[in-house]
C-alpha positions as CSV (number, residue, x, y, z in Angstrom):
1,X,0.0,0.0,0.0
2,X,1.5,3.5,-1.3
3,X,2.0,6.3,1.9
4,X,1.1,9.3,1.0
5,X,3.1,12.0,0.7
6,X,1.9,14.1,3.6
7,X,1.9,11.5,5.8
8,X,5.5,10.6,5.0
9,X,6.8,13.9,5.1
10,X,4.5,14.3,9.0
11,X,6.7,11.2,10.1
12,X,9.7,12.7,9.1
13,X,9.0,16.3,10.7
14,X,8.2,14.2,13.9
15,X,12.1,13.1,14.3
16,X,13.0,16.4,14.9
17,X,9.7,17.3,17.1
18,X,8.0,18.9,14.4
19,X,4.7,17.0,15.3
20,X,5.1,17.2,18.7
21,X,1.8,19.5,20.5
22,X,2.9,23.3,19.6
23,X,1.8,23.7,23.7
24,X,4.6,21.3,25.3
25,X,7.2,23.4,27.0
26,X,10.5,22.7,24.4
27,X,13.4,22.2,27.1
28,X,15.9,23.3,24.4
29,X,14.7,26.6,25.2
30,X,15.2,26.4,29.1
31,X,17.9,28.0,30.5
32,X,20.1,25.5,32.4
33,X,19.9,26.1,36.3
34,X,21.4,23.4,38.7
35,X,20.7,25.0,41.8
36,X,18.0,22.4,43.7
37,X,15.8,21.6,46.8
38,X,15.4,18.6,48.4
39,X,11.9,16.9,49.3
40,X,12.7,14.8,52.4
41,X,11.3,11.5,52.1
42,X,9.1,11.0,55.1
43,X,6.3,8.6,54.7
44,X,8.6,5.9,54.4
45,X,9.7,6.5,58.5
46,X,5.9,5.9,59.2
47,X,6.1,2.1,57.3
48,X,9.5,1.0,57.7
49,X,9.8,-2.1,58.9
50,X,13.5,-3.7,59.2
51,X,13.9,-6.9,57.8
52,X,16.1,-9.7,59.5
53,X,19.5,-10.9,58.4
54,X,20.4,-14.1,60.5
55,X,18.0,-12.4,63.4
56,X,19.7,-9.1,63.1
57,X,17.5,-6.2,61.9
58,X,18.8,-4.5,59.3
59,X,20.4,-0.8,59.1
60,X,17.7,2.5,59.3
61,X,21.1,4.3,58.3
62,X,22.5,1.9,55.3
63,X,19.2,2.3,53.7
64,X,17.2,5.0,54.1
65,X,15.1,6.7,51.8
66,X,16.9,9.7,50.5
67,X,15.7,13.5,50.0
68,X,14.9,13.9,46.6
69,X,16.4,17.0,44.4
70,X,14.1,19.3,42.9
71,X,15.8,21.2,40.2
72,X,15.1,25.0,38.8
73,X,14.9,23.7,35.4
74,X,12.5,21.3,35.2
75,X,9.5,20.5,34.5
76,X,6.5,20.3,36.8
77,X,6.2,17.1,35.5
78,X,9.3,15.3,35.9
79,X,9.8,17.2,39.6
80,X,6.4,15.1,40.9
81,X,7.6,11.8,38.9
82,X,11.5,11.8,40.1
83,X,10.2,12.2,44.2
84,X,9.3,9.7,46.3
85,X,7.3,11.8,48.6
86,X,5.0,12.6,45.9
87,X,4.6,8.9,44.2
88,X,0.4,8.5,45.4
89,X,0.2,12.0,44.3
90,X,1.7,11.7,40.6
91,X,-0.1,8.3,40.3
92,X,-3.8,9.8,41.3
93,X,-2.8,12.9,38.8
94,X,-2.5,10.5,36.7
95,X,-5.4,8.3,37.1
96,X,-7.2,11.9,37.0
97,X,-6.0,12.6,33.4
98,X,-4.7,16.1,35.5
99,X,-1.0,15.1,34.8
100,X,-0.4,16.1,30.9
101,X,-1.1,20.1,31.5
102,X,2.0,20.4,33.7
103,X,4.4,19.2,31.0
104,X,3.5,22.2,29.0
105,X,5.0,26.2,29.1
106,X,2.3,26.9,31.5
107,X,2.6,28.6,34.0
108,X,1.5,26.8,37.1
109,X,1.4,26.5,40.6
110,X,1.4,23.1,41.9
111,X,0.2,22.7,45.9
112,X,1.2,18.9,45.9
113,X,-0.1,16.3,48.7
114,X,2.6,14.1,50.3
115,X,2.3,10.2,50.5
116,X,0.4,9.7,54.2
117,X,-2.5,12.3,53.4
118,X,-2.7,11.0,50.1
119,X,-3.2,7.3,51.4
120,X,-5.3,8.7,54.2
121,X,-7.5,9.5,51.1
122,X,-7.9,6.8,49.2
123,X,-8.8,4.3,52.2
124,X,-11.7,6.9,52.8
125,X,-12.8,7.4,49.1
126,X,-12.3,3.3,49.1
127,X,-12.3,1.6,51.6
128,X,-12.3,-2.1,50.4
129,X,-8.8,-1.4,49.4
130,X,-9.3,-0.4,45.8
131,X,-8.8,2.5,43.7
132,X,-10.5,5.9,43.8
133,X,-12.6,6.2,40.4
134,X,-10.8,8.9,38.2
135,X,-13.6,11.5,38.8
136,X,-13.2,11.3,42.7
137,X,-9.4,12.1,41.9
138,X,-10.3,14.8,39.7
139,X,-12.9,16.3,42.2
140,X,-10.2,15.7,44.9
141,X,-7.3,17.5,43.3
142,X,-9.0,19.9,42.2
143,X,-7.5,22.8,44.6
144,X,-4.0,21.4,44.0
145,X,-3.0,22.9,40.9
146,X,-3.3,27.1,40.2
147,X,-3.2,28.8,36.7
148,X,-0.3,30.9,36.8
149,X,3.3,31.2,38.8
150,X,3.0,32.5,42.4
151,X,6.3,32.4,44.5
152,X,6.2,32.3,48.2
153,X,7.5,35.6,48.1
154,X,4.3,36.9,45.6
155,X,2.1,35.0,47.6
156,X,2.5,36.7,51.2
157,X,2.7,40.4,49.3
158,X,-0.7,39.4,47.4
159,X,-2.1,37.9,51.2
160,X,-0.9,41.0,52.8
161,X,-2.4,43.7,50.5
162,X,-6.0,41.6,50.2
163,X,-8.9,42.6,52.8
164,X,-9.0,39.3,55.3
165,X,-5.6,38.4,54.6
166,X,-6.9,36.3,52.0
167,X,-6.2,35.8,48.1
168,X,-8.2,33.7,45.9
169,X,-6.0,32.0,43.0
170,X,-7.7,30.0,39.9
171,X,-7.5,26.4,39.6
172,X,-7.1,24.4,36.4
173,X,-10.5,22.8,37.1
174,X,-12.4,25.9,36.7
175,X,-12.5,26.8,40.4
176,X,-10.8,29.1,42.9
177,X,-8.7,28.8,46.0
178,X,-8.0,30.6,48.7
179,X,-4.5,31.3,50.2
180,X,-3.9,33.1,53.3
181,X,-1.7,32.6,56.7
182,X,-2.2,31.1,59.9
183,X,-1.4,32.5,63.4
184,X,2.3,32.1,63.1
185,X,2.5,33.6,59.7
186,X,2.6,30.4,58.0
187,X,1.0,29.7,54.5
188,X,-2.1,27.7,54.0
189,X,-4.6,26.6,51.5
190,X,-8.7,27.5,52.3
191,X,-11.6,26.3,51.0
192,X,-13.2,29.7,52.6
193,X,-15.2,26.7,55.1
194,X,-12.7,26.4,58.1
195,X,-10.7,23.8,56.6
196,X,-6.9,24.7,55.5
197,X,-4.1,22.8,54.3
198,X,-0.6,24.1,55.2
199,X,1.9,24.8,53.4
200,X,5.3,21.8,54.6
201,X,8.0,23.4,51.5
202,X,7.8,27.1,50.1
203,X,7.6,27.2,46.0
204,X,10.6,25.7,44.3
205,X,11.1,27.9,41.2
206,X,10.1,24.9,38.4
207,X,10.8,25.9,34.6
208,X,6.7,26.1,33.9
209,X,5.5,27.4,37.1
210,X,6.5,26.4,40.7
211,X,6.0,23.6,43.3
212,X,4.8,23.1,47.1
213,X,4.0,20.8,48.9
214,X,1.1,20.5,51.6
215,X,0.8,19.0,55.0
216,X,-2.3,17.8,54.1
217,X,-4.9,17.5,51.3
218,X,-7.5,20.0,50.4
219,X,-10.2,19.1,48.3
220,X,-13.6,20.5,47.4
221,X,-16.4,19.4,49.7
């Protein structure tokens, strides 16, 4: 059967990215930055158990989990798939079909949910041990990720300047968030309702936006 010529010449375009979506961020076009944060690794302390050699436990030390780097240059994207901390996170994103958008130039803010709240969850959205349904994710997440790139340091100016100390930001699923401080000056996501999630790690600059992390998870009631 004869290819036709478009198609061929589509193919060939794609070995040098020319099909690729015209939205996905192009990392040729990143400036290089190797300063990093680390995201400690913390859930693992709450379910380690040491496992015997000959009757001997084995080493905490020789094989703990490490912190994982964050660098300035990367994606959103590859930040939540290269950190431990974040793996039930990434997965429910994407379960959700909410992953793909933070591979693109964006910007976004990401206010990511750590392993324990995460698994706290899912045993409450399914309790026989299964999986949430993707549209329980989706409803879920749907305060974690913000339209638009909003350092800690734009954050608290924007909280301080707004009447109750408050700032709403818009979320990718067509809702808003509030972010404001506790008593100790701390940030923390609202739902406007009484319940907050604070802020564990301060933005990490990301190439397409930047990245926190929560002590807990906030999701629409």
């Amino acid at each position: 059967m004869r290819v036709p010529r478009s198609v061929t010449v589509c193919l060939m375009a794609c070995s040098v990215v020319a099909c690729a979506p015209a939205s996905r961020q192009d990392a040729f076009l990143v400036r290089g930055d190797s300063r990093a944060a680390a995201i400690p690794t913390i859930s693992v302390e709450h379910s380690y158990t040491p496992a015997l050699d000959q009757g001997r436990p084995d080493s905490r030390v020789a094989y703990g989990a490490p912190d994982t780097p964050v660098y300035r240059d990367r994606p959103l994207n590859e930040s939540l798939r290269g950190s431990i901390e974040l793996a039930d996170y990434t997965r429910a994103l994407d379960l959700a079909g909410m992953m793909a958008p933070l591979r693109e130039a964006g910007p976004f803010t990401v206010f990511a949910v750590p392993n324990l709240p995460m698994e706290q969850f899912a045993h409450g959205a399914a309790p026989s041990g299964g999986i949430p349904a993707p549209a329980v994710l989706r409803q879920a997440l749907a305060y974690s990720i913000v339209r638009g790139a909003y350092p800690a340091a734009r954050l608290r100016q924007l909280v301080a300047g707004t009447p109750g100390n408050r700032v709403s930001l818009p979320t990718v699923a067509g809702g808003t968030v509030l972010v404001g401080r506790d008593a100790a000056g701390r940030l923390v996501l609202s739902d406007g309702a009484g319940r907050v999630a604070p802020i564990w790690i301060d933005g990490v600059p990301q190439s397409n936006g930047v990245l926190y992390l929560t002590s807990s998870l906030l999701a629409p009631a």
